[in-house]
BALOBA-1460 file (C-alpha; in Angstrom, 3 decimals):
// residues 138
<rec num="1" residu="x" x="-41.635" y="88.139" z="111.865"/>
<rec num="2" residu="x" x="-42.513" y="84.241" z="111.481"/>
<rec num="3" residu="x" x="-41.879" y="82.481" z="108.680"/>
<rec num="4" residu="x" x="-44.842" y="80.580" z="108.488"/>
<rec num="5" residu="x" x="-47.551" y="83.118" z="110.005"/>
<rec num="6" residu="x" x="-51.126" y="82.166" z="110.862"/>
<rec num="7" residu="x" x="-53.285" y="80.717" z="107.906"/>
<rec num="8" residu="x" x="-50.114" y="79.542" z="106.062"/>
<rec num="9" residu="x" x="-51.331" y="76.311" z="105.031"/>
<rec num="10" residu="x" x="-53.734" y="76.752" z="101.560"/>
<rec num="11" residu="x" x="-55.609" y="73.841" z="100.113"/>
<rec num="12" residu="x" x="-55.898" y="73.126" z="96.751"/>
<rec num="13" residu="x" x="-58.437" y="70.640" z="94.706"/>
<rec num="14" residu="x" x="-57.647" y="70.163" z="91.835"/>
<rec num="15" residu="x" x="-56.398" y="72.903" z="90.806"/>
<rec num="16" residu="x" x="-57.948" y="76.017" z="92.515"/>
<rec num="17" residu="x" x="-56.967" y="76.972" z="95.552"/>
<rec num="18" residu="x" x="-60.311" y="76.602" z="98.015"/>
<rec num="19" residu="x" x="-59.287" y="77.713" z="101.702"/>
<rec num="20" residu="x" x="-56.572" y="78.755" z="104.011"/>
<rec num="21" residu="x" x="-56.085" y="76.774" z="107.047"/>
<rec num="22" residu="x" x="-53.958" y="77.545" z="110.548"/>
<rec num="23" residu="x" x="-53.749" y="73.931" z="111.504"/>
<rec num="24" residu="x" x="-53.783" y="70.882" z="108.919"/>
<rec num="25" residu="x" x="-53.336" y="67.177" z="110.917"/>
<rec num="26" residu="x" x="-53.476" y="63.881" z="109.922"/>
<rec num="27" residu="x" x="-50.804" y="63.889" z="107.545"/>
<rec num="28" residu="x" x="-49.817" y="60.311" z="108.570"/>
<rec num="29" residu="x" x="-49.273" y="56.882" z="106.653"/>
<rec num="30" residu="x" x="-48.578" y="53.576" z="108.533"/>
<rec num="31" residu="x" x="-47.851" y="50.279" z="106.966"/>
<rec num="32" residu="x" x="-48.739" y="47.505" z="109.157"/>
<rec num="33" residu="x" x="-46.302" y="44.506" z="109.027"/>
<rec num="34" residu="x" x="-46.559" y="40.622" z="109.238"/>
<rec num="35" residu="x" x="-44.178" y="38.715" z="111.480"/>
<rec num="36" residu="x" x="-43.192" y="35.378" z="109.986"/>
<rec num="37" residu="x" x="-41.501" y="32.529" z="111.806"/>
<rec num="38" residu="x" x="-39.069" y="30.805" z="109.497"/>
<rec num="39" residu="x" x="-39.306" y="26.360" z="110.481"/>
<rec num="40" residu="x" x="-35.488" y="25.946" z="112.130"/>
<rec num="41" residu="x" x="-34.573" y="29.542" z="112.484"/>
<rec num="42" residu="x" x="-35.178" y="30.496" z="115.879"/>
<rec num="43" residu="x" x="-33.443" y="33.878" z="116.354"/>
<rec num="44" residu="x" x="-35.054" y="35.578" z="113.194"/>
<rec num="45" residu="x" x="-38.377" y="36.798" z="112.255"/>
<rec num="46" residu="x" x="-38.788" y="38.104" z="109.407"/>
<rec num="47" residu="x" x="-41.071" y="41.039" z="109.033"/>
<rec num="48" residu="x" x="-43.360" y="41.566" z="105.867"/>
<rec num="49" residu="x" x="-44.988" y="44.663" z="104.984"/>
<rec num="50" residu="x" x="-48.458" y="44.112" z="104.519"/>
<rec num="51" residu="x" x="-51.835" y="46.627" z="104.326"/>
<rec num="52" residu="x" x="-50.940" y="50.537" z="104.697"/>
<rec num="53" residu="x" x="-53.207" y="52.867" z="106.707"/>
<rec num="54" residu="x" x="-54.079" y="56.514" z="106.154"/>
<rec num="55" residu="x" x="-55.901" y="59.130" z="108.405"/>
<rec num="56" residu="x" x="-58.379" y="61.427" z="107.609"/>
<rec num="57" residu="x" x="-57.030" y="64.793" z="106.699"/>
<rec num="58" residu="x" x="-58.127" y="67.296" z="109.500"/>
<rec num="59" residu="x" x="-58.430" y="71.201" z="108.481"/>
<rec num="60" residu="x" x="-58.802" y="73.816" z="111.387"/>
<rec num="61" residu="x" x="-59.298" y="77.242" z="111.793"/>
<rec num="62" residu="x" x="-59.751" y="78.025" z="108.158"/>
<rec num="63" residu="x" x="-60.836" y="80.793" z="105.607"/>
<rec num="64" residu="x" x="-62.086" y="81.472" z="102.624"/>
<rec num="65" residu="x" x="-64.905" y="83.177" z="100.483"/>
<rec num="66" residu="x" x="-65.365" y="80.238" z="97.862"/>
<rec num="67" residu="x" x="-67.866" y="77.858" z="98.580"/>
<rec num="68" residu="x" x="-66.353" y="74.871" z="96.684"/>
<rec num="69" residu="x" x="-65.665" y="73.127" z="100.202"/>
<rec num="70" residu="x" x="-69.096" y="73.470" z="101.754"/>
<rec num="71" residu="x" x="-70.403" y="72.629" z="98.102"/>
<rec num="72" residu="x" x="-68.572" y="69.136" z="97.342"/>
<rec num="73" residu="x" x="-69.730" y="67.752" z="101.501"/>
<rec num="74" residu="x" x="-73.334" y="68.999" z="100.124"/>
<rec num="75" residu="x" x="-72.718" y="66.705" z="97.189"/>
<rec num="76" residu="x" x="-71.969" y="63.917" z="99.793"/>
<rec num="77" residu="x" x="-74.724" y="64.353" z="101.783"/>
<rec num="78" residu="x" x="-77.066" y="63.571" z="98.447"/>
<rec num="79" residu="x" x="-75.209" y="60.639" z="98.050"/>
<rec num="80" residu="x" x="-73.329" y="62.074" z="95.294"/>
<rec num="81" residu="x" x="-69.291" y="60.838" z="95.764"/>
<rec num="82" residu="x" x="-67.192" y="62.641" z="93.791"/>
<rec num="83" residu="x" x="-63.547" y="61.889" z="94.510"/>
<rec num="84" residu="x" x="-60.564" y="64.622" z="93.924"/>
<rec num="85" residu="x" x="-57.642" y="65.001" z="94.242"/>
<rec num="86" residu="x" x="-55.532" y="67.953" z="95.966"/>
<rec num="87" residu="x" x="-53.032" y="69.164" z="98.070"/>
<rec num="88" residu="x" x="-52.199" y="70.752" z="101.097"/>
<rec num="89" residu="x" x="-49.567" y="73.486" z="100.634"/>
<rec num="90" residu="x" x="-47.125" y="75.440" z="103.076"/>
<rec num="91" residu="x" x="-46.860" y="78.764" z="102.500"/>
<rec num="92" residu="x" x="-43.692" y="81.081" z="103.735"/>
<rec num="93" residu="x" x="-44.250" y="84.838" z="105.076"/>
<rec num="94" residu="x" x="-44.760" y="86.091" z="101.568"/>
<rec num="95" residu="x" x="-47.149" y="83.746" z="100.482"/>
<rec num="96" residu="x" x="-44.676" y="81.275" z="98.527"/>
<rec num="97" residu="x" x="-44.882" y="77.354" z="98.313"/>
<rec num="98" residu="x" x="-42.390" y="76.109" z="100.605"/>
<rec num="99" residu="x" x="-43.711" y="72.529" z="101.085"/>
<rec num="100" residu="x" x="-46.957" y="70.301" z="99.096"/>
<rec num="101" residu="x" x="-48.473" y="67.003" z="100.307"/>
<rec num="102" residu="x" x="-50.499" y="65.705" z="98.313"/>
<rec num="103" residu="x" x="-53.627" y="63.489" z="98.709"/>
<rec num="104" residu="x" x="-55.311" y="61.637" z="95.982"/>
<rec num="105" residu="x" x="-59.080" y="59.638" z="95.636"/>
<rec num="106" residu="x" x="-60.614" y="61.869" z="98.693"/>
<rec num="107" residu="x" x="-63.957" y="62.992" z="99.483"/>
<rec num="108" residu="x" x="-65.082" y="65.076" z="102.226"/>
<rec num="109" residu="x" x="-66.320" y="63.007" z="105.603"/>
<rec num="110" residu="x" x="-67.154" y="65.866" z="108.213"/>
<rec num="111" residu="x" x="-67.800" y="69.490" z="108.352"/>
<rec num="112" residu="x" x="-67.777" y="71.400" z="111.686"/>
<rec num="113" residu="x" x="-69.269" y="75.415" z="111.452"/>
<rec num="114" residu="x" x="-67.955" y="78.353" z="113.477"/>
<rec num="115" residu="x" x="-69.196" y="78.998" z="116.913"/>
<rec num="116" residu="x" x="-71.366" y="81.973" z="116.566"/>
<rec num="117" residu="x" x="-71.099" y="84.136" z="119.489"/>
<rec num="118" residu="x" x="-72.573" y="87.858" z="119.579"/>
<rec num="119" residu="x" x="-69.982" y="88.599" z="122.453"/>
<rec num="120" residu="x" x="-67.012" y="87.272" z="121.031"/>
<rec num="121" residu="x" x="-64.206" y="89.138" z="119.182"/>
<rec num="122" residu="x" x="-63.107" y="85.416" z="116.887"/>
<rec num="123" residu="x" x="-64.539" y="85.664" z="113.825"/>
<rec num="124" residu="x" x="-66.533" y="82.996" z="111.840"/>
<rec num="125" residu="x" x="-63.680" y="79.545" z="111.308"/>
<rec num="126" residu="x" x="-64.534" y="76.142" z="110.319"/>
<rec num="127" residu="x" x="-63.261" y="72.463" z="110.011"/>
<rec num="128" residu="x" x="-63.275" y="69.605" z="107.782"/>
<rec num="129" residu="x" x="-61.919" y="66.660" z="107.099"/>
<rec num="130" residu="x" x="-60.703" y="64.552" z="103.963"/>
<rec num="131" residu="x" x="-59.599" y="61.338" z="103.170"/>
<rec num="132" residu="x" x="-56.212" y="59.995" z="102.305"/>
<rec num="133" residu="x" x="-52.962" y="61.832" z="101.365"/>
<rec num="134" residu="x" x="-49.182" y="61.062" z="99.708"/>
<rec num="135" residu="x" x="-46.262" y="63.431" z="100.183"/>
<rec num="136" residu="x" x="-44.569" y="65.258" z="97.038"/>
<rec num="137" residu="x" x="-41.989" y="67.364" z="97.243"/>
<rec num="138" residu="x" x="-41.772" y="70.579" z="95.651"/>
């Protein structure tokens, strides 16, 4: 058995648990820096941190039966922002927390439906993205 089986990754807003997810990406945070050129010091540069970047929060192959997801990008769509905060969590073989990022001011960007094929034995998945994360330990 695997200790982190398919779907292990849940994501939570606020705090109710909205989806299970196979893959979760864009867990990343870069700080750009600044090179500065001290006058009369020639072999130093000092480097000085300056704006950090975050990527969108990308969640594949997912699950669920509440509609809180699809709702909030609906909300969007009007024009209606309504940033929350959540988490993505990792979830062991029996379904307890192992690991929690979480992300903070986001609001849904994209949404990506299943591909609905009459032949096909996959059931009905989806994507979507968020914006902006921090990592907490459990």
């Amino acid at each position: 058995m695997t200790p982190y089986p398919a779907f292990n990754f849940s994501v939570e807003i606020g705090s109710l648990v909205v989806g299970s997810f196979s893959e979760v990406s864009g867990l990343h945070a870069e700080t750009e820096m600044e090179e500065y050129h001290e006058g009369g010091r020639n072999n130093f540069v000092h480097k000085l941190p300056t704006l950090t970047k975050y990527l969108n929060l990308v969640f594949k192959r997912g699950i669920t039966d509440s509609t809180e997801l699809w709702q909030w990008h609906q909300n969007v769509i009007a024009g209606q922002i309504q940033r929350q905060n959540g988490s993505v969590i990792l979830l062991d073989h029996t379904g307890n927390e192992k690991k929690r990022w979480n992300f903070a001011g986001a609001y849904p960007v994209k949404w990506v439906g299943p591909d609905l094929k009459g032949n096909s034995n996959n059931f009905c998945q989806s994507q979507g993205k968020r914006k902006r994360f921090k990592e907490n330990h459990p």
